[in-house]
BAZA-937231 format. One line per field, with one value per residue: residue number from 1; y, z negated, x of N, C-alpha, C, O in turn; residue in three letters. Coordinates in Angstrom, 2 decimals. Atoms other than C-alpha are relative to their C-alpha. Layout:
seq: c(NUM  ...)
n.Y: c(Y  ...)
n.Z: c(Z  ...)
n.X: c(X  ...)
ca.Y: c(Y  ...)
ca.Z: c(Z  ...)
ca.X: c(X  ...)
c.Y: c(Y  ...)
c.Z: c(Z  ...)
c.X: c(X  ...)
o.Y: c(Y  ...)
o.Z: c(Z  ...)
o.X: c(X  ...)
type: c(ala  ...)
END
This chain:
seq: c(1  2  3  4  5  6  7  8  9  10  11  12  13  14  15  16  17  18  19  20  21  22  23  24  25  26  27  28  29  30  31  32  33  34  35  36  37  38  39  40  41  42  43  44  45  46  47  48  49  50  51  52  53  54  55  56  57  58  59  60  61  62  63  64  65  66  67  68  69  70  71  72  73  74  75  76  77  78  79  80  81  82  83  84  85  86  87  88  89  90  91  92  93  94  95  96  97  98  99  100  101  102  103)
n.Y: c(1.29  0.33  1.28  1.15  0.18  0.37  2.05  0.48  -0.14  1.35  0.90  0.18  0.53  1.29  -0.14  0.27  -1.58  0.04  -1.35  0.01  -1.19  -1.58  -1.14  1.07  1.05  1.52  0.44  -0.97  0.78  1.60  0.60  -0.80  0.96  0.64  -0.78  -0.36  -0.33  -1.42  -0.04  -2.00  -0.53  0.32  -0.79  -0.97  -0.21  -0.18  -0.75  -1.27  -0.51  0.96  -0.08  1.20  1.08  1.21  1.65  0.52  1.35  0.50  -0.89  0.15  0.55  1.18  0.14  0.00  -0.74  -1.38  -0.19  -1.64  -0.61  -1.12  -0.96  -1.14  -1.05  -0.76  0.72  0.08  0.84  -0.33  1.03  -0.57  0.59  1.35  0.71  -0.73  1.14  1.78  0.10  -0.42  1.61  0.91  1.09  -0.65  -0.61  -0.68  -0.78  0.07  -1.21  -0.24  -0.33  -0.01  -0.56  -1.24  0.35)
n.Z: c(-0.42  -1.60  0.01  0.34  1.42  0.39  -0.47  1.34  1.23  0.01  -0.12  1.15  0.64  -0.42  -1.14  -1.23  -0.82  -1.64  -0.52  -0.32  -0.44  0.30  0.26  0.01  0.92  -1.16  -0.23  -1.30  -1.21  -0.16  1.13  1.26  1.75  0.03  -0.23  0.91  0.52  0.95  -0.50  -0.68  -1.63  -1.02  0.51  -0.88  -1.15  -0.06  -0.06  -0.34  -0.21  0.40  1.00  0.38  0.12  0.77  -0.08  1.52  0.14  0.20  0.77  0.62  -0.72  0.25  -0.86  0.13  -1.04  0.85  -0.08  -0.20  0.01  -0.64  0.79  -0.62  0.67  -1.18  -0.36  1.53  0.40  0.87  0.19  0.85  1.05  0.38  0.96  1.35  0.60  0.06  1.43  1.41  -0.30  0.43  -0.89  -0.24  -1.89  0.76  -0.82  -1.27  -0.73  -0.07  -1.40  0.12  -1.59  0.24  0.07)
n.X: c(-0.52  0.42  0.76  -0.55  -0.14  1.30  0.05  -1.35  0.69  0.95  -1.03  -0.20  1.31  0.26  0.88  -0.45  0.43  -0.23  0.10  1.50  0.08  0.12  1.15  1.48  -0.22  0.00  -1.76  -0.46  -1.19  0.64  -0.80  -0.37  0.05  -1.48  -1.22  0.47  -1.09  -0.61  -1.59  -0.27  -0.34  1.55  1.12  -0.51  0.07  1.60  0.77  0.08  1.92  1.17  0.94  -0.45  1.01  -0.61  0.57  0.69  -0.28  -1.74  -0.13  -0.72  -1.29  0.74  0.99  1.49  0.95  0.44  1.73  0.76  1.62  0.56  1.75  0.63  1.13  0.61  1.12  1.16  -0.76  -1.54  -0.71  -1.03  0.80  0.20  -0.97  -0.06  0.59  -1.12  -1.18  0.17  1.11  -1.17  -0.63  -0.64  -0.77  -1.56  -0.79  0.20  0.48  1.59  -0.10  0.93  0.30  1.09  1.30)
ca.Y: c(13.51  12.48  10.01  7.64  8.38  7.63  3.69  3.72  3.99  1.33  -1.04  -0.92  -1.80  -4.75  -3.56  -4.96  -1.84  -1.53  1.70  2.39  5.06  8.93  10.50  6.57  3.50  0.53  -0.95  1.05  -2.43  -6.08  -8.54  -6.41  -9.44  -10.65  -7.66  -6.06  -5.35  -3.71  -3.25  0.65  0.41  -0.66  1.72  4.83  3.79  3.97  6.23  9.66  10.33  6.94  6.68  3.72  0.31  -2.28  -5.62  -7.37  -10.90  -10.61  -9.32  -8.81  -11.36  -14.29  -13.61  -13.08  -11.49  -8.15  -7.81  -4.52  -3.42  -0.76  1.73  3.66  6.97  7.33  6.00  6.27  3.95  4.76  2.19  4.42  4.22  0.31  -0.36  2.16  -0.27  -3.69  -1.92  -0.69  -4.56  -5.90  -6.62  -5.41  -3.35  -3.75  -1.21  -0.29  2.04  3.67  5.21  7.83  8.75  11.18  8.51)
ca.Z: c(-1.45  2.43  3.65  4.01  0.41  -0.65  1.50  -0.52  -3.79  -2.53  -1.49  -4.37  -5.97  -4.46  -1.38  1.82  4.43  8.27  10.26  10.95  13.65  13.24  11.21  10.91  9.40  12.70  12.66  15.35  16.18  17.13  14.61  11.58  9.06  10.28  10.78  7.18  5.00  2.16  4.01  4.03  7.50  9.06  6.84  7.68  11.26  10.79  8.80  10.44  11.48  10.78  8.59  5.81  5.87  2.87  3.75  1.14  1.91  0.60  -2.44  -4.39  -4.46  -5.20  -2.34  -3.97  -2.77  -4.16  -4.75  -3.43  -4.57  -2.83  -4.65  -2.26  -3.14  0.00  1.57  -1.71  -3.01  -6.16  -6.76  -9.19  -11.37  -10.86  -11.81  -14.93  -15.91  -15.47  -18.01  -20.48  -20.16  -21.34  -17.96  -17.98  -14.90  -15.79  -15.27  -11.40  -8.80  -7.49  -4.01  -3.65  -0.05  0.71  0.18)
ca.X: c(10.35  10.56  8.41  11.79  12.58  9.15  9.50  12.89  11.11  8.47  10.75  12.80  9.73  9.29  6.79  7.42  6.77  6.13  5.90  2.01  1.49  1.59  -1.28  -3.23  -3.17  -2.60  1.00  3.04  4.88  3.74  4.57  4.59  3.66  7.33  9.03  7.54  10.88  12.83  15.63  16.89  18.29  15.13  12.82  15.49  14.98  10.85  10.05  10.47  7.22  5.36  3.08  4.03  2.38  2.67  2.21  -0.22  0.75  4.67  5.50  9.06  12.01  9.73  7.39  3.88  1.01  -0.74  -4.34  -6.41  -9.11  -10.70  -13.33  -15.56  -17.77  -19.50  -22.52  -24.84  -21.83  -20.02  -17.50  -15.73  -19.02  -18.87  -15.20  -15.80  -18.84  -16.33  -13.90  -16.63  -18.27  -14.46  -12.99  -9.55  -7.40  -3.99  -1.55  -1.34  -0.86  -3.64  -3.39  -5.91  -7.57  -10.50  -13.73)
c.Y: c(-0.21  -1.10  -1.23  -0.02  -0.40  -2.09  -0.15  -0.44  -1.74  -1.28  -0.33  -0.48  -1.18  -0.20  -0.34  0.97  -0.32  1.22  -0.30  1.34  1.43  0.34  -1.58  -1.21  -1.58  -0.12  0.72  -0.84  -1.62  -0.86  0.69  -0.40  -0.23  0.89  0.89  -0.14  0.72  0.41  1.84  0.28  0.32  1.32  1.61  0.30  0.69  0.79  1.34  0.99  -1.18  -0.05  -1.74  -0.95  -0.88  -1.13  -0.74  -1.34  -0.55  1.15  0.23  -1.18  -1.39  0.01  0.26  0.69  0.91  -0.02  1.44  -0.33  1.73  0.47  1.20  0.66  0.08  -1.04  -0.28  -1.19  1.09  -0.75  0.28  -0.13  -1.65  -0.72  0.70  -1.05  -1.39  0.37  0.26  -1.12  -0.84  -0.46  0.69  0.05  0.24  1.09  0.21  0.87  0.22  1.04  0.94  0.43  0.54  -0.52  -0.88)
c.Z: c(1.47  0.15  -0.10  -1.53  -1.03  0.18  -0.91  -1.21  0.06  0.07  -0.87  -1.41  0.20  1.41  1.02  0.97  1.24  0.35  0.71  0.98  -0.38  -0.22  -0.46  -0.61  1.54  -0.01  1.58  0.79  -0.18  -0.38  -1.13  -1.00  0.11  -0.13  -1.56  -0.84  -1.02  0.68  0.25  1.01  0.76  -0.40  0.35  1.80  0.40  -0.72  -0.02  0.01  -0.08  -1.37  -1.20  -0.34  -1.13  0.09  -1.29  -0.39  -1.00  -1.52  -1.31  0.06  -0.09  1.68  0.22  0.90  -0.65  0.35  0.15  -0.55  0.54  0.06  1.04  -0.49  1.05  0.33  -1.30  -0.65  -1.40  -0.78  -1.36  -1.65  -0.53  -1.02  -1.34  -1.19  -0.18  -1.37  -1.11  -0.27  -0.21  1.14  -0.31  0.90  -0.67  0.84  1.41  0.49  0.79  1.27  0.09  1.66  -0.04  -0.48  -1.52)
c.X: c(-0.38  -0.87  1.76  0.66  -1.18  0.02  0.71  -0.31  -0.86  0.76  0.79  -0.75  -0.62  -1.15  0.68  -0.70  0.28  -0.29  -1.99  -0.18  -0.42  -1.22  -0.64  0.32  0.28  1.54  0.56  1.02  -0.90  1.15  0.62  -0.30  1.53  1.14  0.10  1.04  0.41  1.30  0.22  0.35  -1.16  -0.70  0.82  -0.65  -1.88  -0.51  0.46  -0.96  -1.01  -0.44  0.51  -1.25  0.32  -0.98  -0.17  0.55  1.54  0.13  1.57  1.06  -0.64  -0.96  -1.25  -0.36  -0.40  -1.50  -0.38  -0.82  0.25  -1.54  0.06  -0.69  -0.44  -1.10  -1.18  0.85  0.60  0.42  0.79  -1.10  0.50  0.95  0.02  -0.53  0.54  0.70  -0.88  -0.48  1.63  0.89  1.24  1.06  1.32  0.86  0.67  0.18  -1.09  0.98  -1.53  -0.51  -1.36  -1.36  0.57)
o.Y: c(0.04  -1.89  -2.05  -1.06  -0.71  -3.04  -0.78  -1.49  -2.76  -2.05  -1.54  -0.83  -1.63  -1.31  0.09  1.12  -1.01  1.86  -1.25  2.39  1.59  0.59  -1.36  -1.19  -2.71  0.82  0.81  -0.55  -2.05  -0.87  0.67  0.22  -0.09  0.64  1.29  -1.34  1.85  0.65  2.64  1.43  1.32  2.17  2.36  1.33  1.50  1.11  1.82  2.07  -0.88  0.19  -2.75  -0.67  -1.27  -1.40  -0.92  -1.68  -1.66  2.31  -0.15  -1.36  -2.25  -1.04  0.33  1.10  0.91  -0.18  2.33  -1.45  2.61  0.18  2.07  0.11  1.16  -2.14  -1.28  -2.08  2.17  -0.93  -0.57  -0.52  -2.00  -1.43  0.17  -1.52  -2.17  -0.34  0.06  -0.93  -1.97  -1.45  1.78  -0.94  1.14  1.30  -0.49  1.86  -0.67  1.41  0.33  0.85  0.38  0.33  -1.51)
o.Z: c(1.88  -0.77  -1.02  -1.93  -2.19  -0.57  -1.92  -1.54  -0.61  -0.89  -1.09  -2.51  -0.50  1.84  1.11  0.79  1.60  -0.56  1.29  0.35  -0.99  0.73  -1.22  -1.26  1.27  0.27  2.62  1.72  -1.05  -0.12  -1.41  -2.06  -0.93  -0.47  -1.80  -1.07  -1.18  0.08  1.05  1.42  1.38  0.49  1.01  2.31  1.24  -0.33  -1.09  -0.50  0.08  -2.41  -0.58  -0.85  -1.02  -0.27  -2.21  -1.53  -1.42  -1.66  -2.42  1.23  0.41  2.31  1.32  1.92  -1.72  1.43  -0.56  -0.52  0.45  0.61  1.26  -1.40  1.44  -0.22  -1.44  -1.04  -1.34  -1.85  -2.06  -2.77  -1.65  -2.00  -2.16  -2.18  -1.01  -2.37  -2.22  -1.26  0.29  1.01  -0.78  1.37  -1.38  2.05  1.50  -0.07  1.03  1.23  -0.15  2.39  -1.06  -0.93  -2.21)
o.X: c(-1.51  -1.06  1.76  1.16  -0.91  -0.18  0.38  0.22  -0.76  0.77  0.67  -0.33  -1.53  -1.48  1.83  -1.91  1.24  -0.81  -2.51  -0.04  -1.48  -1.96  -1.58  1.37  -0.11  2.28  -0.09  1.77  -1.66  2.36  1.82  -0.23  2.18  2.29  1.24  0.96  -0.06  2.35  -0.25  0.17  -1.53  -0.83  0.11  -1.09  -2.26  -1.63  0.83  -1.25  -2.20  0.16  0.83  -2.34  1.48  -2.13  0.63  0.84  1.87  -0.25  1.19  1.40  0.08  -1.07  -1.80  0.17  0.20  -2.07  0.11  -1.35  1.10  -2.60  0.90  -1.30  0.00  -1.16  -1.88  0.10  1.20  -0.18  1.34  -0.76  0.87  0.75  0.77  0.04  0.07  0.80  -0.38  -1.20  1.68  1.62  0.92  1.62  1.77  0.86  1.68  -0.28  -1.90  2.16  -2.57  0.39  -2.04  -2.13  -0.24)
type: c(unk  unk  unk  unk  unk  unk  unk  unk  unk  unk  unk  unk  unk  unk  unk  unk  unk  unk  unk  unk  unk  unk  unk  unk  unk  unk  unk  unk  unk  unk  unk  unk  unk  unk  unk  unk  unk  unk  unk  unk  unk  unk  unk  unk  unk  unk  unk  unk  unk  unk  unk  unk  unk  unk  unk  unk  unk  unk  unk  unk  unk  unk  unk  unk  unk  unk  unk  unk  unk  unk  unk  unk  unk  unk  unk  unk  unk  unk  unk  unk  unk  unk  unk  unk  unk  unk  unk  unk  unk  unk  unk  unk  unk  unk  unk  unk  unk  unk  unk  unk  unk  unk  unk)
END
């Protein structure tokens, strides 16, 4: 899958997406809460070589917002222990995508 068939996917999903510069995570345009979109023209035009951003604040045809969480293993941290202990202690993580990155 290309990266702009990948936005496609998100977007269709209800993610609102901005172009984030090559290889990194920093928006690659000013005003990217406003400019942040499902639109396939736009997301064609951006993602070639940018990296994709999804804006947390906007979410689907309603508008919501999307909650992160973000579990670290590093630094004598393991987060992946912690949220294990939340679910065996009754909390429960509903069905979600999960994004994984190197820490």
């Amino acid at each position: 899958m290309t990266r702009w068939e990948h936005a496609l996917s998100l977007a269709s999903d209800g993610f609102y997406l901005f172009p984030c510069v090559p290889g990194g995570k920093k928006p690659a345009i000013k005003g990217w809460q406003e400019a942040a979109t499902r639109d396939p023209n736009a997301l064609k035009r951006w993602f070639g070589d940018h990296n994709i951003g999804i804006y947390t604040g906007k979410f689907g045809d309603d508008g919501g917002a999307l909650l992160v969480v973000d579990v670290d293993n590093k630094g004598g941290k393991r987060g992946s222990d912690e949220l294990l202990a939340l679910e065996l202690n009754g909390f429960e993580i509903p069905d979600t995508r999960v994004a994984k990155t190197p820490t």
